[in-house]
C-alpha positions as CSV (number, residue, x, y, z in Angstrom):
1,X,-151.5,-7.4,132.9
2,X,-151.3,-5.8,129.5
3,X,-147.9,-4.2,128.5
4,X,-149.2,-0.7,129.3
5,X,-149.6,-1.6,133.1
6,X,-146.0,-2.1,133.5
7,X,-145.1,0.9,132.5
8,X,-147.6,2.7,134.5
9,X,-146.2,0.5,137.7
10,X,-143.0,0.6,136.8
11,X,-143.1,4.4,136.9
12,X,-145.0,4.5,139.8
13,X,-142.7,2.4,142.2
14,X,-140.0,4.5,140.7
15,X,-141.3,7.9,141.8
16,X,-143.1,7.1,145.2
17,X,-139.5,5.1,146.2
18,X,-137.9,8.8,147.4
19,X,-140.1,9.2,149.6
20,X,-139.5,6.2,151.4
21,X,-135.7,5.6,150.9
22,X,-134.1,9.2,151.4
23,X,-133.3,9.7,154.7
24,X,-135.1,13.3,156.7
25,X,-135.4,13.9,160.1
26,X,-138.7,16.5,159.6
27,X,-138.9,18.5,162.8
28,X,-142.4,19.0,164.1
29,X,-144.0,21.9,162.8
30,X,-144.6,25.2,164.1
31,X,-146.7,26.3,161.8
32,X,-149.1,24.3,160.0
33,X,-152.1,25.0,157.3
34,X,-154.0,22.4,157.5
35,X,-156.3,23.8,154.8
36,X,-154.1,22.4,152.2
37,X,-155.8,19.1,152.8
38,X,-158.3,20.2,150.3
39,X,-155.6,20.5,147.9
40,X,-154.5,16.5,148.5
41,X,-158.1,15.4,148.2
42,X,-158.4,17.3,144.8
43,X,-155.8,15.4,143.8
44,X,-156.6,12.0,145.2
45,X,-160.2,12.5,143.2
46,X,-158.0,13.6,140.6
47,X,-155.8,10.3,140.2
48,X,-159.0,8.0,140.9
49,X,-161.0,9.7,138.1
50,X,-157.9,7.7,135.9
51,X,-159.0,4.5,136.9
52,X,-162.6,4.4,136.0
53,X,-162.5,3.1,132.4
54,X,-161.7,-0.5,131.4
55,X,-158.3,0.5,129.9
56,X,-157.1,-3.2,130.1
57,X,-159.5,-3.7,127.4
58,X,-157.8,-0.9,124.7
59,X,-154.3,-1.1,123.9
60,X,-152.8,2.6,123.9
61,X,-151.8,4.1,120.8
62,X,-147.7,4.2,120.6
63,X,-147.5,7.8,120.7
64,X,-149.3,7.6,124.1
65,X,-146.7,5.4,125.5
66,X,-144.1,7.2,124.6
67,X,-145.7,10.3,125.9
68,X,-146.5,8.2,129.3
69,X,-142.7,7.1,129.4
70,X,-141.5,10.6,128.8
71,X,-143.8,11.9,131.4
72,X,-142.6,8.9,134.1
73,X,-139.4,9.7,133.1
74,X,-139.9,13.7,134.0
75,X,-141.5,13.1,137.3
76,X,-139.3,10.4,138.4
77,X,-136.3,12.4,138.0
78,X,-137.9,15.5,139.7
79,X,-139.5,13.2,142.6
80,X,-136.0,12.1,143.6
81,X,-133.9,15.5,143.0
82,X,-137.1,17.3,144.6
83,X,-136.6,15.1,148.0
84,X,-133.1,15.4,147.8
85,X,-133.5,19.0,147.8
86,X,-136.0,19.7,150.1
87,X,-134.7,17.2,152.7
88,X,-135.8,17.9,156.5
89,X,-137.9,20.7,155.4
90,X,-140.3,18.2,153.1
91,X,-143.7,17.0,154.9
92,X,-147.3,16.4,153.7
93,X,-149.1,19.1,155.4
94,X,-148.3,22.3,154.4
95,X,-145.8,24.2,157.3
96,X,-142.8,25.3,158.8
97,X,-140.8,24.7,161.6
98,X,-138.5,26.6,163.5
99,X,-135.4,26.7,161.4
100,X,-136.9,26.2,158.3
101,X,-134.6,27.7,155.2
102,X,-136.1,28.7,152.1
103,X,-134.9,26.2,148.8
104,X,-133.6,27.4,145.5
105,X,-131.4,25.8,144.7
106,X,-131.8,22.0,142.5
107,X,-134.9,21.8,140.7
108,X,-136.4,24.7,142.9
109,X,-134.0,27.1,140.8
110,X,-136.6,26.1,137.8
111,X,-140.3,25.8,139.6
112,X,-140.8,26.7,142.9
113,X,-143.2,23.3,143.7
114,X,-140.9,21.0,141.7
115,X,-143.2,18.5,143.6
116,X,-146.2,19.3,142.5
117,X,-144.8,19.5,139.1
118,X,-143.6,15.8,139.5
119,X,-147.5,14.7,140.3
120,X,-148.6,16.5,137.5
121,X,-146.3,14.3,135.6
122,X,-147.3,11.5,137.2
123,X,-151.0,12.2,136.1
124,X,-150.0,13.2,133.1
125,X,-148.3,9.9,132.4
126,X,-150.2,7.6,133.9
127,X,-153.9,9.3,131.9
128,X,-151.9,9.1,128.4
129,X,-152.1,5.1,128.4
130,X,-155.4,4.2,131.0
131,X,-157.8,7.0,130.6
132,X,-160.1,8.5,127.8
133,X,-159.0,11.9,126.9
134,X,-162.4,13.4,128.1
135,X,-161.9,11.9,131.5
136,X,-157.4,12.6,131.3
137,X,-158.6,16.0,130.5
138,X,-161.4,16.5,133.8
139,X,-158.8,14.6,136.1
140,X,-156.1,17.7,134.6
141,X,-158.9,20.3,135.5
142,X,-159.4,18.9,139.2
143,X,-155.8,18.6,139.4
144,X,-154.5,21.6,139.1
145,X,-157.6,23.1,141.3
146,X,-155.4,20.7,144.0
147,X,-152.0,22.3,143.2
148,X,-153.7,25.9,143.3
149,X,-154.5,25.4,146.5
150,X,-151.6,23.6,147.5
151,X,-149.3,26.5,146.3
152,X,-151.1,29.4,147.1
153,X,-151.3,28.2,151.5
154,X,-147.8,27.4,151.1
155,X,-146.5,30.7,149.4
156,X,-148.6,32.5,152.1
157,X,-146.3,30.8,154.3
158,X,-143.3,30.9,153.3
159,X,-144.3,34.9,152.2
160,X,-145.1,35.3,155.7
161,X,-141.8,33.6,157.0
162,X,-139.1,35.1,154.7
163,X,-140.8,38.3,153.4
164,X,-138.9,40.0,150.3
165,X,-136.4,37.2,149.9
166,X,-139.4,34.8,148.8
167,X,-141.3,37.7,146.8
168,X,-138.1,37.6,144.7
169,X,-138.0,34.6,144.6
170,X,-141.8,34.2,143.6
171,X,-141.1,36.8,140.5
172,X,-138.3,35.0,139.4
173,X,-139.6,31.9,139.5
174,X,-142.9,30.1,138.1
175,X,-145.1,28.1,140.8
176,X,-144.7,24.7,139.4
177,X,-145.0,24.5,135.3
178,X,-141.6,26.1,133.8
179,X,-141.5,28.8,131.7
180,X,-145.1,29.4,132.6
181,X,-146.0,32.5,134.9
């Protein structure tokens, strides 16, 4: 395995392992959008479109290491402090359950889908040192078509749960790039 592919599963192990290690007891939903599936499968087509050169046969330039490193780096740190966060209230599908509680506190003070923000990371990182730019740039575009769906059902939801706290919350707070509204 070239040097490159390492790094891309070193990062990976690191920021999948809070998902499996930190402990949540995720109560069964009461509500559940099950449209955000579409949102997942963006991104799954997303990540695949990454794999479909022969990267193993062009070194990466330095400067796209160390951008894939800093990008691991990012998403690592905001996969584990995300979870941590989140706790009970984190699951795949997007919904809520009974006594859900709205989070803003960790990294949700900064994005409100710190998650999503992770992945993009994640994408990020891993297309700097496998993929051509043309197809890094294509798996960004389908991407972020994912996270817009993604975010928009779950805002809806958690609009429709807590009403003018989230608004607030939403206007103070960008969706899941910071600094970015």
């Amino acid at each position: 395995m070239p040097a490159h592919g390492y790094v891309v599963l070193a990062g990976t192990v690191l920021w999948l392992a809070p998902f499996f290690v930190i402990k949540r007891d995720t109560p069964k939903a009461e509500r559940l959008d099950r449209r955000a599936r579409w949102g997942v499968l963006c991104m799954l087509v997303a990540y695949s479109a990454l794999w479909q050169s022969r990267f193993w046969e062009r070194p990466p330039h330095d400067w796209q290491v160390v951008l894939s490193v800093f990008c691991f780096v990012f998403a690592i740190l905001l996969s584990w402090t995300s979870i941590r966060a989140l706790g009970r209230h984190w699951r795949i599908d997007a919904g809520l359950h009974t006594d859900h509680e709205l989070v803003t506190s960790g990294p949700y003070s900064v994005v409100r889908h710190p998650i999503y923000t992770s992945m993009l990371c994640m994408l990020c990182a891993t297309g700097f040192v496998i993929a051509p730019m043309p197809i890094l740039l294509l798996a960004l575009i389908v991407f972020v078509i994912g996270i817009e769906i993604r975010v928009r059902i779950e805002d809806a939801l958690l609009s429709q749960r807590f009403g003018e706290q989230f608004r607030r919350y939403q206007q103070r707070v960008p969706a899941y790039v910071p600094f970015l509204r």
